[in-house]
C-alpha positions in Angstrom: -5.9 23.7 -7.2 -6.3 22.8 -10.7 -9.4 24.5 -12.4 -11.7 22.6 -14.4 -13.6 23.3 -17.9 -17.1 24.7 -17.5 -17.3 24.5 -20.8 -14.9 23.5 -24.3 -12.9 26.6 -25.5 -13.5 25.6 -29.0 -16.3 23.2 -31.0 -16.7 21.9 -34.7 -19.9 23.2 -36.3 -21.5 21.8 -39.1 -21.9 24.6 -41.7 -25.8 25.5 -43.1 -25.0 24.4 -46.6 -23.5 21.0 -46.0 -23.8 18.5 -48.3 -22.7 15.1 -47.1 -21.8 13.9 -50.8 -19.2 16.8 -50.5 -15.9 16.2 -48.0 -16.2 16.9 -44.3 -13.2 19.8 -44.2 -15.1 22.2 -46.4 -18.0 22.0 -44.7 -17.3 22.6 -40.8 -16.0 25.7 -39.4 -13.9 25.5 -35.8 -15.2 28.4 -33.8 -14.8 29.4 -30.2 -17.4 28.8 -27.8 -18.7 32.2 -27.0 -19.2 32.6 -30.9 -22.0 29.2 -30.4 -25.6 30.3 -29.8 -26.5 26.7 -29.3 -25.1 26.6 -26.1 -24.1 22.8 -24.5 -25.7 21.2 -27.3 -22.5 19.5 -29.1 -21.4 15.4 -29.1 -18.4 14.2 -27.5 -16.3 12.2 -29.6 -13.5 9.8 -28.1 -11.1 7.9 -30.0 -7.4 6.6 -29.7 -5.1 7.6 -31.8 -3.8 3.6 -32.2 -6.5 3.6 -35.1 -6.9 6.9 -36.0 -3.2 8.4 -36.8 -4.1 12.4 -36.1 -0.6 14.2 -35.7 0.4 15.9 -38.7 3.1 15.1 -41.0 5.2 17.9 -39.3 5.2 15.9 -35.7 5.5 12.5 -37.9 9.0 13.8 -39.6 10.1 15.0 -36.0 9.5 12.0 -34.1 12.6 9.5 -33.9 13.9 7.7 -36.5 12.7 4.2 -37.4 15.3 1.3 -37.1 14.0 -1.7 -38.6 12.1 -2.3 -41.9 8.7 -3.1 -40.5 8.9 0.0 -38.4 9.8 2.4 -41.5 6.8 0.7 -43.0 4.8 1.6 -40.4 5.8 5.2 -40.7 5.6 5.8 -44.1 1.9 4.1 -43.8 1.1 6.8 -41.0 2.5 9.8 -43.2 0.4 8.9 -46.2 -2.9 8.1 -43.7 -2.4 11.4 -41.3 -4.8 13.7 -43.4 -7.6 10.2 -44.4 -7.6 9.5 -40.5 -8.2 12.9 -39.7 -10.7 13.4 -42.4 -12.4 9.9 -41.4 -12.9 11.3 -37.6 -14.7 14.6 -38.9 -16.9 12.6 -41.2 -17.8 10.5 -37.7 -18.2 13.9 -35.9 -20.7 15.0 -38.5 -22.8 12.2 -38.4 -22.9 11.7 -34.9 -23.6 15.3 -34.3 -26.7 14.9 -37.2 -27.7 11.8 -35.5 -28.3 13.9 -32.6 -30.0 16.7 -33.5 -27.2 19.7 -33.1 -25.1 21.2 -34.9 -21.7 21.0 -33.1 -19.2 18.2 -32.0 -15.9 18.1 -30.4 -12.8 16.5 -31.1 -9.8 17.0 -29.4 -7.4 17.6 -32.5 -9.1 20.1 -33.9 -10.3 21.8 -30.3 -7.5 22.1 -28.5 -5.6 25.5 -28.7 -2.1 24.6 -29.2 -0.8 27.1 -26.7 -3.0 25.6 -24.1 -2.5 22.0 -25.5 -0.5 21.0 -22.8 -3.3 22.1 -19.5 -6.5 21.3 -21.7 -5.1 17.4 -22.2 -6.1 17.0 -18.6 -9.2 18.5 -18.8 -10.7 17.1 -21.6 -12.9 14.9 -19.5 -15.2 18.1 -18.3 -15.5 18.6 -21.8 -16.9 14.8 -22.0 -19.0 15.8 -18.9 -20.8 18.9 -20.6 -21.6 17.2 -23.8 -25.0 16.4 -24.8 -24.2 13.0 -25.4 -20.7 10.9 -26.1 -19.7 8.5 -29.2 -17.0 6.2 -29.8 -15.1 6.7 -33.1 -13.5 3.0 -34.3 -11.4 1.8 -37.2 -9.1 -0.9 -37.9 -6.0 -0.2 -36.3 -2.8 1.2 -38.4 -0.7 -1.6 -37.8 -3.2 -4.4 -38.6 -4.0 -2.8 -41.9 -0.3 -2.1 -42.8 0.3 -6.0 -42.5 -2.8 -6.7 -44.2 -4.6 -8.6 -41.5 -8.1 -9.4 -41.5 -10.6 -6.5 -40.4 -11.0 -6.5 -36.4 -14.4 -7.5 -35.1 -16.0 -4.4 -32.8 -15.8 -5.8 -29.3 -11.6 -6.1 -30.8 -11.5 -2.6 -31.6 -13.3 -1.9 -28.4 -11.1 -3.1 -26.0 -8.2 -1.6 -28.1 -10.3 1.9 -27.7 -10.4 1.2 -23.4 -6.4 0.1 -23.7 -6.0 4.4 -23.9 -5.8 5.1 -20.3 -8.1 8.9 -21.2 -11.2 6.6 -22.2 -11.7 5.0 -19.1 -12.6 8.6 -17.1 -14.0 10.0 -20.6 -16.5 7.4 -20.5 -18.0 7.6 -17.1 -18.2 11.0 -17.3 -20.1 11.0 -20.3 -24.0 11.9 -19.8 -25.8 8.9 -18.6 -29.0 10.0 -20.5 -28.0 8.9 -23.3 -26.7 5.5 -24.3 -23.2 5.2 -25.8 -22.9 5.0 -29.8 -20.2 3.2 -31.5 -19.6 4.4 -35.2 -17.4 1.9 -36.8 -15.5 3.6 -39.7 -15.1 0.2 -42.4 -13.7 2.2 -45.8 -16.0 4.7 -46.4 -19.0 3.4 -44.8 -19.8 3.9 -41.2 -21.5 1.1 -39.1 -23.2 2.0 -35.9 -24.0 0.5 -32.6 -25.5 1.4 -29.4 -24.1 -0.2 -26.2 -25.2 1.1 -22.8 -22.7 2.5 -20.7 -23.8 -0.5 -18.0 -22.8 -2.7 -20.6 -19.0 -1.4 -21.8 -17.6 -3.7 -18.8 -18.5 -6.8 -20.4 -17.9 -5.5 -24.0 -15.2 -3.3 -24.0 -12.9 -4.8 -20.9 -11.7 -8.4 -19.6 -11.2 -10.1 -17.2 -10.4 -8.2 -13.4 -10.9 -5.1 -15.3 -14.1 -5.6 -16.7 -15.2 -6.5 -12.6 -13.4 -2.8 -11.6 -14.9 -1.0 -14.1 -18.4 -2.2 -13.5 -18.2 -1.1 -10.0 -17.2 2.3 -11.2 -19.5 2.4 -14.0 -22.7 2.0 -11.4 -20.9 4.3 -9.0 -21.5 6.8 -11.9 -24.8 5.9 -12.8 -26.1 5.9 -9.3 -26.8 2.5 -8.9 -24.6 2.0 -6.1 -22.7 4.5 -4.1 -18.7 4.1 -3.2 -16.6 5.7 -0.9 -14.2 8.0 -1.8 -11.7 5.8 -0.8 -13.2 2.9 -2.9 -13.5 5.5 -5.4 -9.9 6.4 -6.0 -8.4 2.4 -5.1 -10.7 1.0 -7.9 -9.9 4.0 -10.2 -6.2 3.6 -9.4 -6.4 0.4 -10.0 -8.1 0.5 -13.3 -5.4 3.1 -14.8 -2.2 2.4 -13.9 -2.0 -0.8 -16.1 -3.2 1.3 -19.2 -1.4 2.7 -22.2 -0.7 6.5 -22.5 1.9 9.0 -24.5 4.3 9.2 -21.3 3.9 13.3 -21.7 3.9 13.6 -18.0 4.9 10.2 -16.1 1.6 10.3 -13.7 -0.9 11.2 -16.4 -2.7 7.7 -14.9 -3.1 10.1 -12.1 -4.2 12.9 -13.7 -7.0 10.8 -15.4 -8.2 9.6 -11.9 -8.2 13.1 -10.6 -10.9 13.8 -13.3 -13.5 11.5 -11.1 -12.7 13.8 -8.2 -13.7 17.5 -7.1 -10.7 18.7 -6.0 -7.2 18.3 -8.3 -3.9 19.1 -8.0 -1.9 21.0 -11.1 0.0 19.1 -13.2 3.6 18.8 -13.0 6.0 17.1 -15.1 8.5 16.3 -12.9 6.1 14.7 -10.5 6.1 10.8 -10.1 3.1 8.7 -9.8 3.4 8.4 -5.9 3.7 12.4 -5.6 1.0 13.2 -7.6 -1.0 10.7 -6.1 -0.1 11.9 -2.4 -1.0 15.3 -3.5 -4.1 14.5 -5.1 -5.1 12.1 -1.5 -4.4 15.1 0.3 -5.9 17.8 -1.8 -9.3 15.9 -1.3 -11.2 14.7 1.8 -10.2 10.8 0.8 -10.8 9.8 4.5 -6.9 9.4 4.8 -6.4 7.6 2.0 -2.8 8.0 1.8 -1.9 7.0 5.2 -4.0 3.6 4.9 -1.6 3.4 1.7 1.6 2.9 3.5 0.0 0.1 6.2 -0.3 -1.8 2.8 2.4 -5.2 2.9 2.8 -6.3 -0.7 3.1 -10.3 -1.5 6.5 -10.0 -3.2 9.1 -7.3 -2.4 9.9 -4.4 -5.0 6.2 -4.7 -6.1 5.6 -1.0 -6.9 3.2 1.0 -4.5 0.0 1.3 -6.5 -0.3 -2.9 -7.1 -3.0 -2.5 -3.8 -2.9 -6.2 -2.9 -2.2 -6.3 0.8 -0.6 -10.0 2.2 -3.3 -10.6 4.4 -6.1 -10.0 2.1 -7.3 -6.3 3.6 -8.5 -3.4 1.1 -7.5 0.3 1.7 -10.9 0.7 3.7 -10.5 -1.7 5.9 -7.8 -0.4 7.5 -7.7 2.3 10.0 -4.9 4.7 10.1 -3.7 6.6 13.6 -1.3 8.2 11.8 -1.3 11.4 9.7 0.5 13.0 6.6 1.2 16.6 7.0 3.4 17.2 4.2 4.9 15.6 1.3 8.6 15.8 0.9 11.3 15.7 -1.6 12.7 11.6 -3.1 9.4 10.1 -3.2 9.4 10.3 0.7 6.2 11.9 3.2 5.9 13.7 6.8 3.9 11.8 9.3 3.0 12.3 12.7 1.2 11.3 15.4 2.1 7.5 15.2 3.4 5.6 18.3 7.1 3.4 18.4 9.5 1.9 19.7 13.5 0.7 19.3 14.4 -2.5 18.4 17.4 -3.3 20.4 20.1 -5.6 18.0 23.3 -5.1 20.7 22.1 -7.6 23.7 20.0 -9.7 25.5 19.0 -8.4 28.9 17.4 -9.9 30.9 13.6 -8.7 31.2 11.8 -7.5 34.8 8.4 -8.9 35.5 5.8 -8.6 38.3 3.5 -12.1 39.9 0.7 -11.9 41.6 1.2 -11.4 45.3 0.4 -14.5 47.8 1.1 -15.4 51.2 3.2 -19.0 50.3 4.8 -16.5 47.7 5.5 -13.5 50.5 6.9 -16.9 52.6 8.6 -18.6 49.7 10.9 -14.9 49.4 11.4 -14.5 53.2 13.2 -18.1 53.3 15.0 -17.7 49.8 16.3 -14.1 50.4 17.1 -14.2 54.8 18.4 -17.7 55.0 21.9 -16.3 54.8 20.7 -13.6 57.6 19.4 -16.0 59.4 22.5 -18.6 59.4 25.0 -15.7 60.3 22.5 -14.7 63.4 23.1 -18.7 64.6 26.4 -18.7 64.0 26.9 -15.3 66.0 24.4 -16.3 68.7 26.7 -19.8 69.2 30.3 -17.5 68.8 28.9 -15.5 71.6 27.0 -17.2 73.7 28.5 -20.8 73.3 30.0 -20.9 76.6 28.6 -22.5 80.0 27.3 -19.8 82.5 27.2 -20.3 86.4 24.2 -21.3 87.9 22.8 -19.9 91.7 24.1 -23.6 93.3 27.6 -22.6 91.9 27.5 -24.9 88.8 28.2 -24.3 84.9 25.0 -25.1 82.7 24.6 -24.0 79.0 23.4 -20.7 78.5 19.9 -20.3 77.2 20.8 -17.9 74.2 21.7 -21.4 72.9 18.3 -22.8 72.3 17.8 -19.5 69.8 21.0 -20.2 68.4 19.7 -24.1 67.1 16.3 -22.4 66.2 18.0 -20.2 63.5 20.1 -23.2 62.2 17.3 -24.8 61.7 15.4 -22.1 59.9 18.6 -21.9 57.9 18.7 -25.2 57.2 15.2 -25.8 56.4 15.5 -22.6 53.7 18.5 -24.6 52.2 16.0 -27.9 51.9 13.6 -25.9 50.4 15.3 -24.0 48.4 14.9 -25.6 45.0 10.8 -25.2 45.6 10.5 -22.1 46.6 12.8 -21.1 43.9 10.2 -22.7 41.5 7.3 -21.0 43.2 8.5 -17.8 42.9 9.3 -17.5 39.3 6.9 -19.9 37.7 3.0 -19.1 37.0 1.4 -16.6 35.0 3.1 -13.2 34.7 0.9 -10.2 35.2 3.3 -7.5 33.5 6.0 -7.5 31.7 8.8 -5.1 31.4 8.5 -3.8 27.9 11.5 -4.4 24.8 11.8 -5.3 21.1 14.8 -7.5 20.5 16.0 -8.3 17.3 18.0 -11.2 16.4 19.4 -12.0 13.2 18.1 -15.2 11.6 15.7 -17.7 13.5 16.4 -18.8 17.1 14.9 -21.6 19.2 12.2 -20.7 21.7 13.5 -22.2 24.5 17.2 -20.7 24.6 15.6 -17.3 23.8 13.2 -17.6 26.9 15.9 -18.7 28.8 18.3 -16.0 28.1 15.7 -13.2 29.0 14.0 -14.5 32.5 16.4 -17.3 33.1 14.2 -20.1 33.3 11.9 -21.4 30.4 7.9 -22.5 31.3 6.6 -22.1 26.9 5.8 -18.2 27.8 7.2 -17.1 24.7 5.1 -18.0 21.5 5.4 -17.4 17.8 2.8 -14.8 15.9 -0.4 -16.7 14.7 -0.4 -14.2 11.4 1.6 -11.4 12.5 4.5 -12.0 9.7 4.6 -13.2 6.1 6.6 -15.9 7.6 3.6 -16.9 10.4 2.4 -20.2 10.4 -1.2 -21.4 12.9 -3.6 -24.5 12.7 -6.6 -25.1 14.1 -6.4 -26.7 17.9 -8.6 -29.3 18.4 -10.1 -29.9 22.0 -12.2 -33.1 23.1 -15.8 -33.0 23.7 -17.2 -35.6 24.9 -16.2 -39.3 22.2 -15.3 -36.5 19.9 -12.8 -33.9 18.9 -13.9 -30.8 17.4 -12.4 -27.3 16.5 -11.9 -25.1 19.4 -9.1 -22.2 18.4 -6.1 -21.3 16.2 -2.9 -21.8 17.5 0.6 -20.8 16.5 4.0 -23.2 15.5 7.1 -22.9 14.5 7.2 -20.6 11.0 9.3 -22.4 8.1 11.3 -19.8 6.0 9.6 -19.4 3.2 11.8 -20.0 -0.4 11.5 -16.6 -2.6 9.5 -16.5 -6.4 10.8 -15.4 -9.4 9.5 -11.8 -8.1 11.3 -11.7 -5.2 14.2 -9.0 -4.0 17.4 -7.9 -6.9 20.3 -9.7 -6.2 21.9 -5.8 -5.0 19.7 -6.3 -2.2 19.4 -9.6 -0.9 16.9 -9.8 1.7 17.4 -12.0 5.2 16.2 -13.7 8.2 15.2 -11.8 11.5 13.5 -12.8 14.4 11.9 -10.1 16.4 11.1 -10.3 19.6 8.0 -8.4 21.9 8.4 -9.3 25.6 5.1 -7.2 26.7 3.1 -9.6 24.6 5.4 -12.6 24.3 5.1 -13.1 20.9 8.1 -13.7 18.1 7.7 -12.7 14.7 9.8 -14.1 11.7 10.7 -11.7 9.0 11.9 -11.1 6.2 14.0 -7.4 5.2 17.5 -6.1 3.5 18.0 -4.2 6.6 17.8 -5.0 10.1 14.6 -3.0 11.4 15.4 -0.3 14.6 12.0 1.0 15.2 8.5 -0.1 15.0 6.0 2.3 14.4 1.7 2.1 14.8 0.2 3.4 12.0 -3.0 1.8 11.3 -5.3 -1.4 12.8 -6.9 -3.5 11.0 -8.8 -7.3 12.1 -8.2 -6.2 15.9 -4.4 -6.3 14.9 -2.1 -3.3 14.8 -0.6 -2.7 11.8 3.5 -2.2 13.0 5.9 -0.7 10.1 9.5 -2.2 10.4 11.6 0.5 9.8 15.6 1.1 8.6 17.2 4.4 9.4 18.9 6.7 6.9 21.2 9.1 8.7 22.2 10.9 5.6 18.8 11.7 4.5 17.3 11.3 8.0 14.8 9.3 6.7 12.7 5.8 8.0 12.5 3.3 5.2 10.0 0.5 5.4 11.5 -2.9 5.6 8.5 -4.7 6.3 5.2 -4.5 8.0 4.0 -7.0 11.0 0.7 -7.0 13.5 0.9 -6.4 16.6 -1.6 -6.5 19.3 -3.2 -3.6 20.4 -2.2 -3.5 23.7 1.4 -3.0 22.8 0.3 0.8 22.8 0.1 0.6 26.1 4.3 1.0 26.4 4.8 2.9 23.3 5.6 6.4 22.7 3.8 9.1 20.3 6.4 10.0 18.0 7.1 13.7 16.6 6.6 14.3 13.1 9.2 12.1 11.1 10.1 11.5 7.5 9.1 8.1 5.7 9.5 6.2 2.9 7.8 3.5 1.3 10.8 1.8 -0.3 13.5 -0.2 1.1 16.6 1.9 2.5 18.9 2.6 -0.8 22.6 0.9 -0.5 25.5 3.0 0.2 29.2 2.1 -0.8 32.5 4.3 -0.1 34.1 5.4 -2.9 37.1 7.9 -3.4 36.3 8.7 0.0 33.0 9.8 0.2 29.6 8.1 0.2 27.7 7.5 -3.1 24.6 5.0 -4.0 24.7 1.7 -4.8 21.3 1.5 -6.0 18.4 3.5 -7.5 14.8 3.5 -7.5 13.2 4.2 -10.4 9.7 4.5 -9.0 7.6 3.8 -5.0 8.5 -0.1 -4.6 7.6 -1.5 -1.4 9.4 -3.7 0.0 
């Protein structure tokens, strides 16, 4: 587990004799912390370094060449500005720290051990939360003054301060005992401005993100309290759209984990969906993770943290009955305890079910099933017996046995009449069970042929989902009352295939038409996937639905990749299997050619889509 910071390693302390006609450099000494007798009392001071250029000409020269003529402007701006900018943040640090009442600040340039620049980065936030108080250093940004623009407002240079994905954490963080300062560097004056932290939303963020980070900034000020699943969805949410130096490729994770107790040690080579996963299972997130993957996204390929579910549920309104025990290798996870089934894609056999028992129904079967009996015992009776016997008066008279002989004919006969009825009686009514299958079918088939071809007669028992698909389609069913109609229940008709957006699959994977097929609950589902689906697996509930995962197979890698998700009713458990830990993915199942003989990949995700 990732330690955190009790306390800064190094702090900026004003010296005794400072004069502030005099520059800032001479006048501060960087000492470590167990040299500071004022212990805890130093200021917090957060910046981006899109309007404050801090690296040092050495890094500048090193950093790739420009190609164009603006951006060798640009560069040759930042070389001449590196030492001002830096010299501008110290003179903020100074006066925020006087404005306070201590003698020590802390800024990240100048407090960061270059050997241990790389682990302090992510822990610069418990050096926010131990501060006496936070400020906010602004200036017009690099660029704008290179082109010569007109000087930014505040609230402009604000919300270019909370584009930096470290301010969001470093902010809430901050002590809430004091109010936020702004010190707005304009030449070599310095304009201040106090904004409570309950305020920044409005101020410093727009639009959803300013509703996100209002939530998390009265989680942090007590005013309301959020789950930790809230917690890390919101968070998530909040940093994954924001800008950062790409050191590590799931530094927006690291920055969540600084809102959480427990953290996992960064590694480079981690993705955002493994650091995540390890992060979800590192804490007690109330399964976090596995309520992830019940998740359908609106548009395939959509990458794993948009949290948008096609049905409209959050993260914590679904329940998960499944668990991750391990994360493995390719972006992919171990779970367990989840139940399935096969989806059978070869035939259509026909499906065993069971009728309540009654006595025309226990008639009905005696006359379809013996009338063949029953004919063969006339016609044996009549072989036999169909000769005249001689009476006691010496005569010939037809033997008795005959009379039973006409009786079975006519049993026989009446079975034949019958027939048709009783045939009807058996098989039609309600059906009190089921045998239970998936069927899959590619592309959409009509209801009537389908519930022919699987109990050999059709009475409208099969029925398409109400919402169990992204291709589902219901209405509202309106009964009579009395001289008027009125709303009684939903009910489900035919699903239209619904045309793709501009966001929809690549053209290496084109997505197609399946209809699935659940003859325990008599429900079709219309779906969308690259692959045709062989198991469904239970992982979650959610609105008295199950939450079914459409899986693809992946011999090679042994692997189930999510096609699609669809709800199921609950009592579909009642046939399904718990399976033994299996390995999943959230992404689509990867395209495999032959070439040269031996089996390579088509295609290649460059991060968790879904599909």
């Amino acid at each position: 587990m990732f330690k955190r910071h009790l306390r800064p390693r190094k702090l900026c302390v004003i010296r005794e004799n400072h004069d502030a006609a005099q520059s800032a450099p001479v006048h501060i000494d960087v000492i470590d912390w167990d040299d500071w007798d004022e212990k805890g009392q130093y200021v917090f001071v957060s910046y981006t370094r899109k309007q404050f250029c801090t690296y040092s000409c050495e890094e500048i020269k090193g950093w790739e060449a420009p190609t164009t003529e603006e951006q060798r402007k640009i560069r040759r701006f930042q070389e001449s500005n590196c030492d001002a900018d830096r010299n501008q943040l110290l003179d903020i640090g100074i006066q925020a720290a006087l404005d306070a009442g201590v003698k020590a600040f802390w800024i990240d340039v100048y407090c960061i051990p270059d050997a241990e620049a790389q682990m302090d980065s992510h822990r610069i936030c418990d050096v926010a939360r131990g501060s006496k108080c936070m400020v906010i250093a602004l200036q017009d940004k690099v660029k704008s003054r290179a082109e010569r623009r007109r000087p930014q407002t505040m609230d402009d240079l604000l919300r270019n301060w909370s584009a930096r994905v470290w301010t969001l954490p470093e902010m809430l963080l901050a002590p809430t005992s004091y109010d936020l300062k702004i010190y707005h560097a304009q030449g070599k004056a310095i304009v201040t401005d106090i904004v409570p932290k309950r305020n920044m939303a409005a101020r410093a963020y727009v639009g959803k993100d300013a509703m996100l980070v209002r939530q998390l900034v009265d989680h942090f000020e007590a005013s309301q309290q959020l789950t930790l699943v809230e917690l890390l969805t919101i968070g998530l949410e909040c940093l994954v759209g924001r800008k950062y130096s790409e050191r590590l490729r799931a530094d927006p994770v690291y920055a969540l984990m600084a809102m959480v107790r427990r953290r996992p040690i960064p590694n480079e080579e981690d993705t955002l969906f493994e650091a995540f996963a390890k992060l979800s299972l590192l804490n007690d997130s109330n399964s976090l993770l596995e309520r992830l993957i019940c998740i359908l996204p609106h548009r395939r390929g959509e990458p794993w943290y948009k949290l948008e579910d096609f049905w409209g549920a959050k993260l914590w309104d679904i329940e998960p009955t499944v668990q991750v025990s391990a994360i493995a290798e390719d972006q992919t996870v171990i779970l367990d305890g989840g139940f399935g089934a096969t989806i059978h894609w070869n035939e259509l056999n026909r499906v065993a079910f069971m009728k309540r028992e009654t006595i025309w129904r226990s008639v009905a079967a005696l006359i379809v099933r013996f009338a063949p009996i029953w004919l063969i015992i006339g016609c044996t009776l009549l072989a036999s017996f169909g000769q005249p016997v001689p009476s006691f008066d010496g005569h010939k008279k037809l033997n008795p046995v005959i009379g039973v002989a006409i009786v079975f004919f006519l049993i026989a006969f009446g079975a034949v009449t019958t027939l048709p009825y009783a045939m009807l009686s058996l098989y039609s009514g309600k059906f009190w069970s089921t045998q239970a299958h998936l069927f899959g079918i590619e592309g959409q088939v009509d209801l009537e042929w389908l519930e022919f071809q699987l109990f050999g007669f059709t009475q409208g028992r099969l029925r398409w989902g109400q919402c169990g698909s992204t291709q589902s389609r219901h209405r509202r069913k309106l009964a009579a009352k009395g001289a008027r109609w009125v709303d009684d229940e939903a009910e489900s008709y035919e699903p239209k295939v619904k045309p793709l957006d501009d966001s929809g699959p690549l053209p290496t994977e084109p997505d197609r038409i399946f209809t699935i097929v659940d003859t325990y609950s008599l429900t079709v589902e219309l779906i969308r996937a690259v692959h045709p689906p062989s198991v469904a697996l239970i992982c979650g509930h959610e609105g008295g639905m199950r939450r079914a995962l459409l899986c693809s197979y992946d011999y090679r890698t042994s692997t189930f990749h999510r096609e699609t998700v669809i709800r199921m009713p609950t009592k579909v458990l009642d046939r399904m299997d718990r399976v033994d830990k299996f390995r999943f993915s959230m992404t689509s199942m990867p395209l495999y050619t032959k070439k040269g003989g031996a089996s390579q990949l088509a295609s290649s995700d460059t991060d968790v889509a879904s599909p």
